[in-house]
Z-matrix of the N, CA and C atoms (Angstrom, degrees):
N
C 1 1.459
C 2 1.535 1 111.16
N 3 1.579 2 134.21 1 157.00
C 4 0.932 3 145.25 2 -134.62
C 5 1.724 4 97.92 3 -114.83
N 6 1.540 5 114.34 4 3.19
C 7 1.487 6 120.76 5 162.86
C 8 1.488 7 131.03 6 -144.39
N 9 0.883 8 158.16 7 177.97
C 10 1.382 9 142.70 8 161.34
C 11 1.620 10 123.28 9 -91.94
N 12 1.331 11 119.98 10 155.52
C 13 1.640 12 113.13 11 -158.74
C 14 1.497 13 117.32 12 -65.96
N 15 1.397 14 131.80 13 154.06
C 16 1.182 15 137.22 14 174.75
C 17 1.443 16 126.97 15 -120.40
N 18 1.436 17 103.89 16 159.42
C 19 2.025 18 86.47 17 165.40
C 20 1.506 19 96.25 18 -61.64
N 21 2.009 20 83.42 19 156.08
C 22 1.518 21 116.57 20 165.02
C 23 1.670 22 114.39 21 -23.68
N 24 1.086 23 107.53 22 -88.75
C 25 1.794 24 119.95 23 178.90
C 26 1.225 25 94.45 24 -42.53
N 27 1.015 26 141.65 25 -88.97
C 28 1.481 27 139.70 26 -173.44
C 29 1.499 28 100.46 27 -33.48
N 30 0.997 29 145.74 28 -62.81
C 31 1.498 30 126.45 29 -173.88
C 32 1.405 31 117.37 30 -57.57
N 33 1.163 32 122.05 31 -16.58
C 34 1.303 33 123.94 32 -148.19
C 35 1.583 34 75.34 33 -97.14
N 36 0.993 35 127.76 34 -97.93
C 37 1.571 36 123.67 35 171.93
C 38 1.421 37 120.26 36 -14.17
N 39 0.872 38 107.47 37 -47.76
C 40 1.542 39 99.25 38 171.96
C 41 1.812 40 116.67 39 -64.14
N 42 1.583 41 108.83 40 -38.73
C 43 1.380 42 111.46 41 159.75
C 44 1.650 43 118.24 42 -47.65
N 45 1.465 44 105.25 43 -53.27
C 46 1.632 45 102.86 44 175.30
C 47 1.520 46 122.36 45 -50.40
N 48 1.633 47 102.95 46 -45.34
C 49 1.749 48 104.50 47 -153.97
C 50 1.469 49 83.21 48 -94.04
N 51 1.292 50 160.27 49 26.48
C 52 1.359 51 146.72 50 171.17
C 53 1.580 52 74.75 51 -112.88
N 54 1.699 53 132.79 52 -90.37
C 55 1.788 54 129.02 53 173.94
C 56 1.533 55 98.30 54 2.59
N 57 1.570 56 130.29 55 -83.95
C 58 1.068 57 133.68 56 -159.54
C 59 1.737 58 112.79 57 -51.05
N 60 1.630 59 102.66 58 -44.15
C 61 1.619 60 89.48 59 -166.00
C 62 1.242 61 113.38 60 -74.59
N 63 1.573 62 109.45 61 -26.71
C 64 1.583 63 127.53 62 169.29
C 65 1.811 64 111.46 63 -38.09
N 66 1.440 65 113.43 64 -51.19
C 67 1.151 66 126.15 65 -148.44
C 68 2.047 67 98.87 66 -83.84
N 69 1.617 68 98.74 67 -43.98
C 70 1.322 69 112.36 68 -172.55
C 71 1.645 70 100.39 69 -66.86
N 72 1.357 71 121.99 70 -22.69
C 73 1.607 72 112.60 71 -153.30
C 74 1.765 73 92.01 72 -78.37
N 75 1.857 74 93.88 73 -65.42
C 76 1.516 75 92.55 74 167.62
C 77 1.505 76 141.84 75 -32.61
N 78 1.483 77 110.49 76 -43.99
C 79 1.059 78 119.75 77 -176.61
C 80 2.046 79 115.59 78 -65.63
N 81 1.443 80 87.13 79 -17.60
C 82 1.644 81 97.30 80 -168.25
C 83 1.424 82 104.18 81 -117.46
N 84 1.808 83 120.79 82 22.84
C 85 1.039 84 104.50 83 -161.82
C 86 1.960 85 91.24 84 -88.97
N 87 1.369 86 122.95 85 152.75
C 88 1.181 87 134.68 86 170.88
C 89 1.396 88 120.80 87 -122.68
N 90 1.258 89 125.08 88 148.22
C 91 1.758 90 148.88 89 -161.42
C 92 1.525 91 112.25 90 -136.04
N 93 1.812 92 116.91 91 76.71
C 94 1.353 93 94.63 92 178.84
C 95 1.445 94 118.37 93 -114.31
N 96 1.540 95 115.66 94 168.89
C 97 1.223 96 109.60 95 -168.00
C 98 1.695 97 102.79 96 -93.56
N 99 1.330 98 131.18 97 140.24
C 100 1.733 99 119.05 98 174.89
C 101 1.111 100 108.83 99 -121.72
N 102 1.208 101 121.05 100 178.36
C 103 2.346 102 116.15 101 -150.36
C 104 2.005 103 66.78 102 -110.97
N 105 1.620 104 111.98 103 165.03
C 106 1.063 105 120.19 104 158.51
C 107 1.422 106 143.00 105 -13.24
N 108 1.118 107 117.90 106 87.86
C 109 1.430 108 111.76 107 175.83
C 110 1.220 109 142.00 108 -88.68
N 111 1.023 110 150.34 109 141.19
C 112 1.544 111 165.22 110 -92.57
C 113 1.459 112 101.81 111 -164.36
N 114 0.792 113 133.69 112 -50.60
C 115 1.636 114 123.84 113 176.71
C 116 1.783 115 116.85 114 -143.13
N 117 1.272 116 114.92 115 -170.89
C 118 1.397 117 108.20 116 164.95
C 119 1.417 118 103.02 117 -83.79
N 120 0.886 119 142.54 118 -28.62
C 121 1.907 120 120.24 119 -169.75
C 122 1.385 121 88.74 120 -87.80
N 123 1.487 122 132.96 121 -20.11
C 124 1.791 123 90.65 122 155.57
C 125 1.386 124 126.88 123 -54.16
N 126 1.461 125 125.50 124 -38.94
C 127 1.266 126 130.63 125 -169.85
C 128 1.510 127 92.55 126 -59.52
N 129 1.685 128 128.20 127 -53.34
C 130 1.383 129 129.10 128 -157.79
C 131 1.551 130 107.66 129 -48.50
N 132 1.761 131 105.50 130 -41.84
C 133 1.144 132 88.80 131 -163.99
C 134 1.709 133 103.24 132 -100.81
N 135 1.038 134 121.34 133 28.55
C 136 1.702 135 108.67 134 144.11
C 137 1.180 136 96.41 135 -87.06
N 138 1.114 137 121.35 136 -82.94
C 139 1.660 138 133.51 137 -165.60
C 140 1.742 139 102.30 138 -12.94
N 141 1.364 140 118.08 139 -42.77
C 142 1.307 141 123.40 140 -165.35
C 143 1.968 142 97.13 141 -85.86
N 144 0.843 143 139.61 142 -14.35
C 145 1.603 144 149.88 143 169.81
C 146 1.436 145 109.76 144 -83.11
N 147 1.412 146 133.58 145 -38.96
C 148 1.022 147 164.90 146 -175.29
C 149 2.113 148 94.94 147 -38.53
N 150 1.213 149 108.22 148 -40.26
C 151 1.498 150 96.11 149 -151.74
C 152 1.987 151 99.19 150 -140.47
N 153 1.696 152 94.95 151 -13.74
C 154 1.661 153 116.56 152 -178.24
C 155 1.369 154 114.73 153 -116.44
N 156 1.241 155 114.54 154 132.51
C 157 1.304 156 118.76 155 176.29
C 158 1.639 157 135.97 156 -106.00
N 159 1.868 158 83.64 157 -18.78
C 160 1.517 159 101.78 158 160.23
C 161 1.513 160 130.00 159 -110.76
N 162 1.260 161 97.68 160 176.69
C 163 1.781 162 99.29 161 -163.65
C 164 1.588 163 110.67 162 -45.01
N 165 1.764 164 104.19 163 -60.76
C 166 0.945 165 131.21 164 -165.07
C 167 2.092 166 113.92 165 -50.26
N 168 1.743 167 87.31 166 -45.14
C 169 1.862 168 89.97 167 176.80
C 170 1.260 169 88.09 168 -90.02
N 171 1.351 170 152.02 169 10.93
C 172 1.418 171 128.43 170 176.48
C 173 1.844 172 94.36 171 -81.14
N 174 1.634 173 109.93 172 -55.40
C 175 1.248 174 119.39 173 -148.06
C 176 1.885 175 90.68 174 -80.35
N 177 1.457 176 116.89 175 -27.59
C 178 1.892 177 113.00 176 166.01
C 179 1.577 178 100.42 177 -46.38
N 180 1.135 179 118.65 178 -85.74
C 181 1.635 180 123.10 179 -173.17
C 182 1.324 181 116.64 180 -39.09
N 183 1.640 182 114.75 181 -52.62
C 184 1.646 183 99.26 182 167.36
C 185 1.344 184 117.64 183 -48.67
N 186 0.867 185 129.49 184 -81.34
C 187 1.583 186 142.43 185 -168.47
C 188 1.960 187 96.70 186 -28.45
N 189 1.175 188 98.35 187 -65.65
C 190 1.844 189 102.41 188 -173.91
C 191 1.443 190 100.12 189 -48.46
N 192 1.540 191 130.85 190 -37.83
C 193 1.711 192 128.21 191 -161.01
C 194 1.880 193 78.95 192 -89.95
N 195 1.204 194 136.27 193 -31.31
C 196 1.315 195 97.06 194 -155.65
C 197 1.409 196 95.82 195 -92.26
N 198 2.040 197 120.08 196 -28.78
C 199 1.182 198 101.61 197 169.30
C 200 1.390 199 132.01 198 -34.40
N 201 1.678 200 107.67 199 -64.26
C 202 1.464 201 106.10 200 179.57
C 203 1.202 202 119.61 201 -51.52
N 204 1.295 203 138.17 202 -38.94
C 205 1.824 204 128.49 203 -173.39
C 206 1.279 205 94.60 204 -65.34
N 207 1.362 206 125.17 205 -33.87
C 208 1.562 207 105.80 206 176.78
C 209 1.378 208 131.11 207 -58.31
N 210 1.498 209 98.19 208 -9.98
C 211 1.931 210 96.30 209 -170.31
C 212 1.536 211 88.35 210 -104.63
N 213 1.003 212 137.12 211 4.02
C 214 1.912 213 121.39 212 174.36
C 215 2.202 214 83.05 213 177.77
N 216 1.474 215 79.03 214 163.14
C 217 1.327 216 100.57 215 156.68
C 218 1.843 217 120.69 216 -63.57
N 219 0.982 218 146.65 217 168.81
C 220 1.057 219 144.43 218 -154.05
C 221 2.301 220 90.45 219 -176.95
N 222 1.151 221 109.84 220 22.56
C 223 1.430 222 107.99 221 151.77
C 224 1.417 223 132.46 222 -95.56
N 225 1.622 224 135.60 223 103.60
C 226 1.009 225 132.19 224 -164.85
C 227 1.963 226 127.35 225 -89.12
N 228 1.255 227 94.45 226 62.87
C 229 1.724 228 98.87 227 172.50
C 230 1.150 229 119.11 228 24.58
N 231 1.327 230 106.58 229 -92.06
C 232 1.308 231 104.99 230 -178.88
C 233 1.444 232 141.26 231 -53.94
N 234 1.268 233 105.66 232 -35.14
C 235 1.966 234 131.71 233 173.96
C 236 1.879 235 90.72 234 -74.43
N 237 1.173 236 120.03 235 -26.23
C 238 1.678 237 109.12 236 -160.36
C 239 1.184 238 130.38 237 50.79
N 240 1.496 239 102.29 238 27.04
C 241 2.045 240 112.63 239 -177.06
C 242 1.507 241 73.21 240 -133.70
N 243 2.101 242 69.26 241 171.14
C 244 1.779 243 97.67 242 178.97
C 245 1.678 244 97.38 243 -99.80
N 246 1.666 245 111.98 244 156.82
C 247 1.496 246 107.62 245 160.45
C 248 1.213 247 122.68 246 -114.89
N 249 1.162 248 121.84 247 86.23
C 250 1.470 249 128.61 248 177.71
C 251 1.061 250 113.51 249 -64.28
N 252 1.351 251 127.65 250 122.77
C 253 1.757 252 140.78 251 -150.42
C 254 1.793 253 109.40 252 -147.34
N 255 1.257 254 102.48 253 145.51
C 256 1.693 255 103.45 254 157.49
C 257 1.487 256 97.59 255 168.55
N 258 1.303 257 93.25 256 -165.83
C 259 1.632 258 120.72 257 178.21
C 260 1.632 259 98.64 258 -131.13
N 261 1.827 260 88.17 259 139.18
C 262 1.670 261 101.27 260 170.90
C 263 1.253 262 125.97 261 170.80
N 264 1.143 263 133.41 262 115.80
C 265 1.289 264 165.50 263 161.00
C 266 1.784 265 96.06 264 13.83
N 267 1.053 266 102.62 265 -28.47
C 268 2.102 267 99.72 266 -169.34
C 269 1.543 268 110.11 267 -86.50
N 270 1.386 269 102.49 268 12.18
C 271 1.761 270 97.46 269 -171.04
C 272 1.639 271 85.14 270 -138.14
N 273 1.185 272 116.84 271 124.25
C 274 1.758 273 141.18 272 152.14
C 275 1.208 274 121.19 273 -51.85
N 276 1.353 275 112.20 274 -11.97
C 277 1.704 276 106.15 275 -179.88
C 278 2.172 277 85.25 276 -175.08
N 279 2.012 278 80.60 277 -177.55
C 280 1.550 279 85.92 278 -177.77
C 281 1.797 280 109.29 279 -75.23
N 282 1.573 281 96.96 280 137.87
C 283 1.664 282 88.70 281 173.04
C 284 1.904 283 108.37 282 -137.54
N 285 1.639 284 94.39 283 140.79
C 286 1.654 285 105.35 284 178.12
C 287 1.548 286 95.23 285 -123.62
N 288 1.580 287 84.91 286 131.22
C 289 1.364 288 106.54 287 -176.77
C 290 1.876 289 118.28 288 -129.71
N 291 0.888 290 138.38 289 160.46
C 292 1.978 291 143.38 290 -163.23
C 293 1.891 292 112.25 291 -138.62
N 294 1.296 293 98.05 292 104.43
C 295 1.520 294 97.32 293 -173.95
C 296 1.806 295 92.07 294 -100.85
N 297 1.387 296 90.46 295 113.03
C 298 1.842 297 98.44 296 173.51
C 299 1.686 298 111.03 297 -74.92
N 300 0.813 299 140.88 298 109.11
C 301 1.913 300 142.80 299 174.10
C 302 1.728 301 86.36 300 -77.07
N 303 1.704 302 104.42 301 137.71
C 304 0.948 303 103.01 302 -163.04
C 305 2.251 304 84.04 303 -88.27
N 306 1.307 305 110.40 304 -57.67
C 307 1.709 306 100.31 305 139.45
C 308 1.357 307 152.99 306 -89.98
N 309 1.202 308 114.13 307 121.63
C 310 1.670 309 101.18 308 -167.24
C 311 1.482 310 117.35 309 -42.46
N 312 1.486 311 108.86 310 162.38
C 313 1.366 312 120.47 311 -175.78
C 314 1.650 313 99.96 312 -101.92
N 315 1.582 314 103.82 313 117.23
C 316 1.288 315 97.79 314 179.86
C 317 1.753 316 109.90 315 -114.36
N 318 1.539 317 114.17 316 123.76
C 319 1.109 318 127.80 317 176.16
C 320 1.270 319 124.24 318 -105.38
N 321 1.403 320 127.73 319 178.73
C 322 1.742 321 140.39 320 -178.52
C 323 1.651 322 86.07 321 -55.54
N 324 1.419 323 107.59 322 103.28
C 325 1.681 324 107.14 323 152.32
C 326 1.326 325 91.28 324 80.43
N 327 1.740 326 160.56 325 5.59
C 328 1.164 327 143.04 326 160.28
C 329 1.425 328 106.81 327 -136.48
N 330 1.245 329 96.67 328 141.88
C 331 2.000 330 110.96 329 147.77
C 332 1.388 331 124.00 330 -95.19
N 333 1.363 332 120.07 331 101.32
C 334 1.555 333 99.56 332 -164.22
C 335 2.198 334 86.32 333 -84.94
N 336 1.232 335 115.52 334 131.77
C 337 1.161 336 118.72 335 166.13
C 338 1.631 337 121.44 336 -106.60
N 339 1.599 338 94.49 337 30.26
C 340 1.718 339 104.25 338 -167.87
C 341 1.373 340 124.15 339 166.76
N 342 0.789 341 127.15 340 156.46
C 343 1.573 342 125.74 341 177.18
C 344 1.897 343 112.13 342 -145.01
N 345 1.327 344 101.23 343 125.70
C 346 1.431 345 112.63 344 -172.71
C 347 1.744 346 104.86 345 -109.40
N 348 1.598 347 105.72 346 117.26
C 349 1.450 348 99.74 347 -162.82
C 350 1.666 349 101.51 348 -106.63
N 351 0.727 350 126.66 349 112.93
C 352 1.775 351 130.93 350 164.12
C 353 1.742 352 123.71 351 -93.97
N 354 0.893 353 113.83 352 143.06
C 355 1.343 354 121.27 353 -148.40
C 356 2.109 355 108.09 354 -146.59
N 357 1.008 356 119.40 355 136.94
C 358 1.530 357 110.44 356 -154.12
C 359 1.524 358 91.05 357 -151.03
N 360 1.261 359 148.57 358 137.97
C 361 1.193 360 143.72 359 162.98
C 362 1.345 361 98.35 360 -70.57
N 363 1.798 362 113.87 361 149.60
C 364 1.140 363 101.59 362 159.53
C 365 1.292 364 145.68 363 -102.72
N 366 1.846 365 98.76 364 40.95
C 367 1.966 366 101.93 365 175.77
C 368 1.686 367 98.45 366 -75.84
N 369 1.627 368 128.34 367 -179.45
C 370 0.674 369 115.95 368 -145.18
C 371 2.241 370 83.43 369 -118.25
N 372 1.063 371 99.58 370 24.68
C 373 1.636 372 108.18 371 173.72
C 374 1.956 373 109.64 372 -37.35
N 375 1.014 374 105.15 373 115.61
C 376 1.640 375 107.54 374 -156.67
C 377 1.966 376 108.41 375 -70.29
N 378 1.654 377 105.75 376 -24.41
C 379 1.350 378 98.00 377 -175.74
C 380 1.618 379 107.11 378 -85.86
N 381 1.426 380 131.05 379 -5.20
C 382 1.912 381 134.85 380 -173.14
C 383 2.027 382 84.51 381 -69.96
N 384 1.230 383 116.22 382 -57.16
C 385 1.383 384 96.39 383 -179.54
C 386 0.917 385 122.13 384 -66.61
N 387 1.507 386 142.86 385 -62.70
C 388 1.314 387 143.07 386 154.67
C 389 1.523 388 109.04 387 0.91
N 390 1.400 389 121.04 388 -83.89
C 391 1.416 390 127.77 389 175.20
C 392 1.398 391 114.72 390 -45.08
N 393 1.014 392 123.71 391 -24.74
C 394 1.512 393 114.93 392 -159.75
C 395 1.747 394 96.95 393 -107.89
N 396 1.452 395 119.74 394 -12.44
C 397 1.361 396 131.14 395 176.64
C 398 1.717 397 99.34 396 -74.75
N 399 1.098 398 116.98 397 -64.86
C 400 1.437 399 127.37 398 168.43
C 401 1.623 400 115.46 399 -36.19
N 402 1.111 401 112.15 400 -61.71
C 403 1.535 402 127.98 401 171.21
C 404 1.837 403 103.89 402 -49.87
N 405 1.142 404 120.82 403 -8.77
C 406 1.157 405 109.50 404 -176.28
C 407 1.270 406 96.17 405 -116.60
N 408 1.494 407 125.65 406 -45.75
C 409 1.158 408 119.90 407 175.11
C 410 1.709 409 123.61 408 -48.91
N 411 1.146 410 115.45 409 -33.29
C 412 1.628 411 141.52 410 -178.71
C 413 2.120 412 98.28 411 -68.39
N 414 0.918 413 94.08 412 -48.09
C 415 1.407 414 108.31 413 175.44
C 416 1.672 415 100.28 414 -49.19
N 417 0.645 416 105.67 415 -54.25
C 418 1.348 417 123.91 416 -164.45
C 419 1.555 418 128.07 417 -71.59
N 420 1.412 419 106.22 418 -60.89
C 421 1.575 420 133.11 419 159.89
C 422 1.511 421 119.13 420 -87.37
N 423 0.977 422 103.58 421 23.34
C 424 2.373 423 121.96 422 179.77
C 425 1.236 424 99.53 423 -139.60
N 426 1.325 425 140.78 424 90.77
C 427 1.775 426 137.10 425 177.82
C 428 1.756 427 76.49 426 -71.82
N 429 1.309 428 137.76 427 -47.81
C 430 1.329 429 135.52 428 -168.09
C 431 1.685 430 118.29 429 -35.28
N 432 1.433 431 93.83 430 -57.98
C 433 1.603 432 96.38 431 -176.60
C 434 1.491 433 103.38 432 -74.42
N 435 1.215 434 162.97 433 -11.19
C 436 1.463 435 156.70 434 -171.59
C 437 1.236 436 94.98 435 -90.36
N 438 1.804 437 117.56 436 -50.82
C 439 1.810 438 112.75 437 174.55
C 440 1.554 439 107.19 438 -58.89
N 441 1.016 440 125.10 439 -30.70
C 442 1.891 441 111.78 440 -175.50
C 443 1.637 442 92.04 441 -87.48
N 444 1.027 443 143.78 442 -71.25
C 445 1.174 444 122.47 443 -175.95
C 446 1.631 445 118.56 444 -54.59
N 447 1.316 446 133.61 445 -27.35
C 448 1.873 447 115.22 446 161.56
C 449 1.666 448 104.28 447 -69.50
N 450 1.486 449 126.43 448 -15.93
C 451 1.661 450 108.09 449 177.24
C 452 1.574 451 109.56 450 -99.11
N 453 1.368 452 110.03 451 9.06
C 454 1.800 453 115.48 452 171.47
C 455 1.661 454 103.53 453 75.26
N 456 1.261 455 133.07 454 37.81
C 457 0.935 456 136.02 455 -142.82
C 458 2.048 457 95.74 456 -134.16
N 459 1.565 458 92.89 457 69.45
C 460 1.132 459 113.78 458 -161.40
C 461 1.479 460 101.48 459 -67.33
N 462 0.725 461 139.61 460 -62.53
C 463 1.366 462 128.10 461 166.53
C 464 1.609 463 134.44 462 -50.65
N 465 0.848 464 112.90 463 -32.71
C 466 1.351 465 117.76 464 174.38
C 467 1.753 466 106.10 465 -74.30
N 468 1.603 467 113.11 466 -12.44
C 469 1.846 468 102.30 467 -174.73
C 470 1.548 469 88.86 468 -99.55
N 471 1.406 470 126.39 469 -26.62
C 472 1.119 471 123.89 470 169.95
C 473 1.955 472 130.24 471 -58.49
N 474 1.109 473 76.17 472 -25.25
C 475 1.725 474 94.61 473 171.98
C 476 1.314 475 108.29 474 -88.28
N 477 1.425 476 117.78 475 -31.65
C 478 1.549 477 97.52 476 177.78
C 479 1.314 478 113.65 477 -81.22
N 480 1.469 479 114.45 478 -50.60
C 481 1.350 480 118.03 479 151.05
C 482 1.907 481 130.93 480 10.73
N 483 1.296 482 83.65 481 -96.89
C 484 1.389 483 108.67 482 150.35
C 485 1.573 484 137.03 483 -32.91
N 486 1.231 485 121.87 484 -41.86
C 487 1.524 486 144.09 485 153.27
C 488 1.290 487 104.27 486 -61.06
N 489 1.562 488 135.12 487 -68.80
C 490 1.229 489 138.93 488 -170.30
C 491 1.428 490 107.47 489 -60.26
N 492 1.187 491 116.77 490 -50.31
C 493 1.733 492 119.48 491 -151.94
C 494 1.674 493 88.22 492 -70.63
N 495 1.434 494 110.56 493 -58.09
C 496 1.683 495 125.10 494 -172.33
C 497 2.008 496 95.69 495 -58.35
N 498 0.866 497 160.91 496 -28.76
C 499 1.334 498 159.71 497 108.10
C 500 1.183 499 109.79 498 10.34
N 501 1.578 500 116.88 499 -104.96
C 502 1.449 501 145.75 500 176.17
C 503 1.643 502 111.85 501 -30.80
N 504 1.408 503 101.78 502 -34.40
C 505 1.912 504 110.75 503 165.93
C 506 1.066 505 132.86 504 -130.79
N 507 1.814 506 109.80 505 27.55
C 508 1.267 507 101.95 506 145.36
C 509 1.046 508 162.94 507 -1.78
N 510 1.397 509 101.78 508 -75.73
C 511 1.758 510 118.45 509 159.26
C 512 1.275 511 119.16 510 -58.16
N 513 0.877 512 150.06 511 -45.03
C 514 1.698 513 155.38 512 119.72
C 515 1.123 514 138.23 513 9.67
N 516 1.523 515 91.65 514 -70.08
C 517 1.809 516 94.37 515 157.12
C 518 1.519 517 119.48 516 -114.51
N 519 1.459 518 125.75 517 52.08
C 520 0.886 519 133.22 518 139.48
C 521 1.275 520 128.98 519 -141.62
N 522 1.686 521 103.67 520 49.91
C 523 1.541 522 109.11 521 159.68
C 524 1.180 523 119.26 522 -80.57
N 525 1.368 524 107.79 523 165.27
C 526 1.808 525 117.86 524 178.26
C 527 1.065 526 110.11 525 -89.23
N 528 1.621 527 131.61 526 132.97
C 529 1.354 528 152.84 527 169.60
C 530 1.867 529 95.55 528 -25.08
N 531 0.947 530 134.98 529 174.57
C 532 1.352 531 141.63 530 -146.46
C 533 1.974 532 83.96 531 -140.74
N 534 1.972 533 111.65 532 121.61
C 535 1.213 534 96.78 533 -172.42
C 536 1.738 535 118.13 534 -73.31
């Protein structure tokens, strides 16, 4: 299992608030399509619109996506997308998001044919990483869910999603109420 054991009450909550983030990520997961892009901080700044509607969480999320590309590349070979990642105050819960290039962006040594945006508040709530560790792992070990999210096929990555995550935490969220 994906934590180590707890008291009763404490598990039981922990069953809820992992249920909850599970439920919120899906529910908010988004697939958008973007006109040609030209560099990575075009991608940043959809990716950063993606989950914010105001200036203020637009320009929080940029800054966190451009910090991180600054400390390493964040292009994944094999997937042929970028993963724009962090923690930050402009998102209420965990969020995965899919920027479609309507042509790929082709760079020195890459094609990015996609961009996979993940998104984490940054209190330090112990199941947003957990979930969002999984969500990457799933990324990874599911060629399935990367094909429904490059065909916009929002429901169908949500279903796998959903299968995997409810899988992977089973045990978790299907403990028994505490007598």
């Amino acid at each position: 299992p994906p934590r180590t054991q707890a008291a009763p009450q404490t598990d039981v909550r922990y069953a809820g608030a992992l249920s909850a983030c599970i439920v919120e990520l899906l529910d908010n997961l988004v697939i958008q399509d973007v006109p040609t892009p030209r560099s990575r901080r075009d991608f940043i700044r959809y990716a950063a619109r993606l989950f914010c509607d105001t200036p203020r969480g637009i320009q929080s999320v940029q800054a966190v996506l451009l910090r991180r590309e600054g400390l390493g590349d964040t292009f994944l070979p094999p997937l042929r997308a970028l993963l724009l990642h962090g923690k930050t105050d402009a998102v209420p819960g965990c969020r995965l998001g899919y920027l479609r290039p309507a042509t790929p962006l082709a760079e020195t040594g890459a094609v990015i044919e996609g961009v996979i945006v993940m998104l984490a508040p940054a209190g330090p709530e112990l199941v947003w990483q957990q979930v969002m560790q999984e969500v990457s792992a799933i990324l990874v070990d599911r060629p399935a869910l990367l094909n429904a999210l490059r065909a916009g096929d929002r429901t169908g990555a949500v279903r796998l999603l959903e299968t995997d995550l409810s899988r992977r935490f089973c045990y978790e969220l299907s403990r028994p109420l505490p007598p």
